[in-house]
DRENKE-428699 format. One record per residue (C-alpha): residue number from 1; residue in three letters; x, y, z. Coordinates in steps of 0.05 Angstrom, whole numbers, plus 5000, padded with zeros to 4 digits. Example, Ala and Ser with C-alpha at 12.3 -4.5 7.8 and 13.67 -1.06 7.14 Angstrom:
2
@i->1; aa->ALA; x->5246; y->4910; z->5156
@i->2; aa->SER; x->5273; y->4979; z->5143
This chain:
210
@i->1; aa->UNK; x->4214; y->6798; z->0762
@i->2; aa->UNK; x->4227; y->6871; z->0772
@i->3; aa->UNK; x->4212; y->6931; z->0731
@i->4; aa->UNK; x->4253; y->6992; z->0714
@i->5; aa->UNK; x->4222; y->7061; z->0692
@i->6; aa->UNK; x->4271; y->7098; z->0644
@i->7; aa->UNK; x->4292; y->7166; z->0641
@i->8; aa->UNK; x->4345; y->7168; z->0596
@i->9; aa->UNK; x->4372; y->7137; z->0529
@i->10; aa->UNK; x->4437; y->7146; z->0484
@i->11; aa->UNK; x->4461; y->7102; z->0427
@i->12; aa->UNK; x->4544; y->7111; z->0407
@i->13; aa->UNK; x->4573; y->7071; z->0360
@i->14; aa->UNK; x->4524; y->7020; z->0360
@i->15; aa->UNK; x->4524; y->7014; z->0437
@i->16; aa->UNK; x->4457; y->7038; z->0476
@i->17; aa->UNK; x->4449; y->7057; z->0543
@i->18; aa->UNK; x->4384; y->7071; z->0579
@i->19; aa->UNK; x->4381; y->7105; z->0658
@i->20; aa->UNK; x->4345; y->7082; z->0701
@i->21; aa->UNK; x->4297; y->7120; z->0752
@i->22; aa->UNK; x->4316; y->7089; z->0811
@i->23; aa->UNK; x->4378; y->7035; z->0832
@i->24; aa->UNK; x->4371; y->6967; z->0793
@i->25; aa->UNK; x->4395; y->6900; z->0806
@i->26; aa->UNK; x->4418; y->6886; z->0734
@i->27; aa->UNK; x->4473; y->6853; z->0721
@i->28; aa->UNK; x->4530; y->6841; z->0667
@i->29; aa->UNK; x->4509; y->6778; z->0628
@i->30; aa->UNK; x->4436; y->6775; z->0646
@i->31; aa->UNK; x->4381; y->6784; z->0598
@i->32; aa->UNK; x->4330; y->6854; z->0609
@i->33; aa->UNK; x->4271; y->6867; z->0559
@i->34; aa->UNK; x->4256; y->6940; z->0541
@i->35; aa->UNK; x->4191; y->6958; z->0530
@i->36; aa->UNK; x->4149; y->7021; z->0510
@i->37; aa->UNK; x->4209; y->7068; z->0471
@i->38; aa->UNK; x->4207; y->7061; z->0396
@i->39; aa->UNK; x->4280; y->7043; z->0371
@i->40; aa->UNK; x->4305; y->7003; z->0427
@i->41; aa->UNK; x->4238; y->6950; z->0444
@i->42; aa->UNK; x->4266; y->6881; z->0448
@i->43; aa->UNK; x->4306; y->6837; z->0490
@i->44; aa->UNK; x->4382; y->6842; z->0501
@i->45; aa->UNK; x->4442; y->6814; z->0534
@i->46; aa->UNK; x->4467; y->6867; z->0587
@i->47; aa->UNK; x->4547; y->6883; z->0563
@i->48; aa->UNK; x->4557; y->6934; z->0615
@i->49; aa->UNK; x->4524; y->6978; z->0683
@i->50; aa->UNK; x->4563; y->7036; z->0672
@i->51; aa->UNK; x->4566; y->7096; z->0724
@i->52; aa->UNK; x->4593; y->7145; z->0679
@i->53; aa->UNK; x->4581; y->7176; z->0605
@i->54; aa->UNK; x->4597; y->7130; z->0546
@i->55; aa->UNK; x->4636; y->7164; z->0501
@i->56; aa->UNK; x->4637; y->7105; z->0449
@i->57; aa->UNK; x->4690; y->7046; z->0434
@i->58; aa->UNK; x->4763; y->7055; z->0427
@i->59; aa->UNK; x->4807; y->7026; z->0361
@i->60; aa->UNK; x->4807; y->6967; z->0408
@i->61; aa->UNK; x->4735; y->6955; z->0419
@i->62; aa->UNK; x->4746; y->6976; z->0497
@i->63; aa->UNK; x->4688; y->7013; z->0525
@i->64; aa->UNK; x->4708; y->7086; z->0537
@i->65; aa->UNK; x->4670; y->7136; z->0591
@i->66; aa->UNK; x->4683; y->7201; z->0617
@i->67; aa->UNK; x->4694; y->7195; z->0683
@i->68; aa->UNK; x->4672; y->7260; z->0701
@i->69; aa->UNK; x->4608; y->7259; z->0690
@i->70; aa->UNK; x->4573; y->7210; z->0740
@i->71; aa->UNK; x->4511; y->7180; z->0709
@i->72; aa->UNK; x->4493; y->7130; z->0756
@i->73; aa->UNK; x->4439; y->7058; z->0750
@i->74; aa->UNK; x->4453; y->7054; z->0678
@i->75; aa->UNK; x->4455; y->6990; z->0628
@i->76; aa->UNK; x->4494; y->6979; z->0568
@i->77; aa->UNK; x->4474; y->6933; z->0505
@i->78; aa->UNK; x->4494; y->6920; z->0430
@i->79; aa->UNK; x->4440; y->6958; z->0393
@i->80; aa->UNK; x->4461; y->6965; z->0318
@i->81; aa->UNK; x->4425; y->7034; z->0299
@i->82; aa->UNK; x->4439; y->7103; z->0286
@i->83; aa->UNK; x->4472; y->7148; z->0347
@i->84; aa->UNK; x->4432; y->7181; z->0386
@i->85; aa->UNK; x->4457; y->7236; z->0437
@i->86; aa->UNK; x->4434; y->7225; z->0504
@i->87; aa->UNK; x->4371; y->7253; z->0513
@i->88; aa->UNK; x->4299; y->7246; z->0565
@i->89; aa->UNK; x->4265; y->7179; z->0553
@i->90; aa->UNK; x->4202; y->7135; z->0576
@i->91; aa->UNK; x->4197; y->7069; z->0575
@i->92; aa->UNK; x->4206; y->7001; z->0617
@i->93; aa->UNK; x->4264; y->6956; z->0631
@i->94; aa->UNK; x->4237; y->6879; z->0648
@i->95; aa->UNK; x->4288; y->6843; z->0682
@i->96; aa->UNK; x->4266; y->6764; z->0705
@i->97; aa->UNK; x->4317; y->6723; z->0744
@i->98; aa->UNK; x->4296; y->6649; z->0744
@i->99; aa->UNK; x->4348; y->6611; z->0771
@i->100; aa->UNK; x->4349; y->6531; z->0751
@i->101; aa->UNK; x->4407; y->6500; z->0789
@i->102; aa->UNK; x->4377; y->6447; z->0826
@i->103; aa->UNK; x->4311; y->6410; z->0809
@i->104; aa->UNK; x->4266; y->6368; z->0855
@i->105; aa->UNK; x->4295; y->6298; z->0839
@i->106; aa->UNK; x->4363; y->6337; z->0869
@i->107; aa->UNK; x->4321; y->6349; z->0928
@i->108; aa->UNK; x->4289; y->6285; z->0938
@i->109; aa->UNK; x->4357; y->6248; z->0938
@i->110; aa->UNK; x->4379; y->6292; z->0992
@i->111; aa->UNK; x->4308; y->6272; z->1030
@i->112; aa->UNK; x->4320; y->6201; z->1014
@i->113; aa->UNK; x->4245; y->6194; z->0998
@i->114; aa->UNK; x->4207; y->6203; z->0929
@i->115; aa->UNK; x->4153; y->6254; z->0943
@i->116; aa->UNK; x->4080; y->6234; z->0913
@i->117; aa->UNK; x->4061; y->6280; z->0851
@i->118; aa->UNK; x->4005; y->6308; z->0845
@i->119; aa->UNK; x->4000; y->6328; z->0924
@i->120; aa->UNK; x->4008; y->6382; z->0979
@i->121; aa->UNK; x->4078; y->6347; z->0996
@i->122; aa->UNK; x->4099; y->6368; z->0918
@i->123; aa->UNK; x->4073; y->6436; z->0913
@i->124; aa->UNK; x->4111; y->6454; z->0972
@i->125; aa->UNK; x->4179; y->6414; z->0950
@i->126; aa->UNK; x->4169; y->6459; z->0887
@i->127; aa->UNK; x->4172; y->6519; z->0915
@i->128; aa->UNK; x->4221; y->6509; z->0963
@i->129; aa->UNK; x->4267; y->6489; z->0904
@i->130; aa->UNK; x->4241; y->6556; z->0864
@i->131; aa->UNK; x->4267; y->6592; z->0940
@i->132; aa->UNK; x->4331; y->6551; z->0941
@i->133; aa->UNK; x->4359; y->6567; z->0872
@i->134; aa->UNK; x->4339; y->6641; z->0875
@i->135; aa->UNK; x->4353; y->6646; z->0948
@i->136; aa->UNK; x->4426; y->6624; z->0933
@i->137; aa->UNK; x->4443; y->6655; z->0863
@i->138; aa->UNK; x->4427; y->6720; z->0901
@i->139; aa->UNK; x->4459; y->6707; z->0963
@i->140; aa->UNK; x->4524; y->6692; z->0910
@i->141; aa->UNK; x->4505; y->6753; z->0876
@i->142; aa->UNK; x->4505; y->6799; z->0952
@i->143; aa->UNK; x->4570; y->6767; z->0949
@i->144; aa->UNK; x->4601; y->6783; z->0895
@i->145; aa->UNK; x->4595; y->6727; z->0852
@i->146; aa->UNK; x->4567; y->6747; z->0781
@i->147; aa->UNK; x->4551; y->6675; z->0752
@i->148; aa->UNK; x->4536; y->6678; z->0683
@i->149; aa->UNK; x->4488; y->6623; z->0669
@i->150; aa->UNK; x->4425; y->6604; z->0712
@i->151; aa->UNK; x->4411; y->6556; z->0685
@i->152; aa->UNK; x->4483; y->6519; z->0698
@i->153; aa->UNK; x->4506; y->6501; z->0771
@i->154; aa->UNK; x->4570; y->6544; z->0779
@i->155; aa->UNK; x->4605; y->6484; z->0821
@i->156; aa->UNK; x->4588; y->6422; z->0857
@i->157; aa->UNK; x->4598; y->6458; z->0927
@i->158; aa->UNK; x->4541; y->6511; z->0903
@i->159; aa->UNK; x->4500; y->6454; z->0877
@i->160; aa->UNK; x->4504; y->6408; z->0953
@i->161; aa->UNK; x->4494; y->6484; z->0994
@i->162; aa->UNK; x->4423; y->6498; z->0944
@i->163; aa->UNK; x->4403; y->6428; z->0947
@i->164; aa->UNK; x->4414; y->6431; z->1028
@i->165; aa->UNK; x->4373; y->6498; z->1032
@i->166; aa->UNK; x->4306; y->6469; z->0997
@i->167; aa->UNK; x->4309; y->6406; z->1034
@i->168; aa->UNK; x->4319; y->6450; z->1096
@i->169; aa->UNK; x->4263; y->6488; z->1078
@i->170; aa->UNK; x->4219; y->6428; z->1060
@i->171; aa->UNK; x->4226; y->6398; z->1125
@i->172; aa->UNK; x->4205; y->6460; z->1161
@i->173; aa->UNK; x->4125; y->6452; z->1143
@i->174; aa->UNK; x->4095; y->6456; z->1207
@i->175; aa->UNK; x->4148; y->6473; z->1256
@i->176; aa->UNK; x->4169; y->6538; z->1282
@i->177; aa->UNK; x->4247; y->6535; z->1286
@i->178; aa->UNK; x->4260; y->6465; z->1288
@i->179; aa->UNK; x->4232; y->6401; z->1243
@i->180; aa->UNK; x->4163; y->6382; z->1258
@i->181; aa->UNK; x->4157; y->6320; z->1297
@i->182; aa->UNK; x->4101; y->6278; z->1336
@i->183; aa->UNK; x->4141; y->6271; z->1406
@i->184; aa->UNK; x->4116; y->6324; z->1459
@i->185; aa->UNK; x->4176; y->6328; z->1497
@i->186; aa->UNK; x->4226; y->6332; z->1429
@i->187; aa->UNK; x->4285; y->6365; z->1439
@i->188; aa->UNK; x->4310; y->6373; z->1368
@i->189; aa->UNK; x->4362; y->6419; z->1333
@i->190; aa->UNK; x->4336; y->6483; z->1308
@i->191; aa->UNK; x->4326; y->6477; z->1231
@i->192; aa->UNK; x->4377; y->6541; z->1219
@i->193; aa->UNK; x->4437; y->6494; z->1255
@i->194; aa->UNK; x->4458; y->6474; z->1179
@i->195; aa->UNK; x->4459; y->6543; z->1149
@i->196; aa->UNK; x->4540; y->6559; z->1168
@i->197; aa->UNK; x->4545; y->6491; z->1124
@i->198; aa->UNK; x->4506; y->6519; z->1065
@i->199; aa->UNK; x->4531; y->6594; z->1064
@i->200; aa->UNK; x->4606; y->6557; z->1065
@i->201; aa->UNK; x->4584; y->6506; z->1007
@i->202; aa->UNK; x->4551; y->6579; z->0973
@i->203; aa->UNK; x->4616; y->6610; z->0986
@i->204; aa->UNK; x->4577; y->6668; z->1016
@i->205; aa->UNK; x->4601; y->6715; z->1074
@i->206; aa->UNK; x->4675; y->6701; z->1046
@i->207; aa->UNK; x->4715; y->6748; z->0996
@i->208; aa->UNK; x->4694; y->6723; z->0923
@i->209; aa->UNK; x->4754; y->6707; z->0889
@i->210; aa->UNK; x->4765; y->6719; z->0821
């Protein structure tokens, strides 16, 4: 969860746009909750991060900005009200990613093993499946990729690569750069050796296509 001071507000033609203080990493289609500036508290579906003035909509319901006048780390929502010229604000923007792609049974299938519940072994399967799915929707985001629902895998490739990652990660309790194991003279393949696979199943460090 991060949170973003605001310094600036407008409303135009039933659009509003807060500024933030300092860069954000909001983005189209993802859910931020304002807090703390009367008119505009609740939670909304970001339409736009606009880097220049709004101006208003077209006769064609396009977004139009004045593109020169930079305003830069702003967010755009539907906010049916009154306009309101852009003016100094206060105020907090809430923004929670919590990515739900895989789940542990997705994990344990990979493992080939059901992992006892309640138990040490769980607690850490569940967070490296909490690390997994945020680790790759934001690798994906880096990326270019803006997937619109967390809660909904994006494609079977993305699904294997997250999958892959916890299990990797699950497997690394008690090692130092390879998987733990009980022979002294082990020679085995540093855990990392499977992360070209994943960031090609993520479709990370490759042009997004769109």
């Amino acid at each position: 969860m991060a949170t973003y001071t605001i310094v600036n507000k407008q409303v135009q033609d039933n659009y509003a746009v807060l500024q933030t203080l300092t860069a954000n990493e909001i983005v189209v289609g993802q859910s931020i909750t304002v807090s703390g500036l009367t008119g505009f508290n609740g939670t909304y579906t970001v339409r736009a991060c606009p880097q220049y003035f709004f101006t208003g909509e077209d006769g064609e319901d396009d977004l139009v900005y004045n593109t020169s006048i930079l305003i830069p780390d702003q967010v755009l929502f539907a906010l049916t009200t009154d306009d309101v010229e852009r003016t100094a604000a206060s105020g907090t923007i809430t923004y929670t990613l919590t990515c739900t792609w895989i789940v542990i049974a997705d994990v344990e299938d990979w493992l080939g093993f059901t992992v006892t519940n309640p138990s040490s072994d769980y607690d850490l399967l569940t967070i490296a499946v909490a690390a997994a799915n945020a680790y790759a929707y934001r690798k994906r985001q880096e990326a270019g990729y803006f997937d619109a629902s967390l809660s909904t895998v994006p494609s079977q490739d993305v699904r294997l690569g997250t999958i892959m990652y916890a299990g990797a990660l699950y497997r690394e309790r008690g090692s130092i750069d390879q998987y733990a194991s009980f022979d002294p003279l082990a020679t085995g393949t540093p855990t990392g050796g499977s992360m070209g696979q994943i960031m090609r199943l993520l479709g990370v460090n490759r042009p997004a296509v769109f």
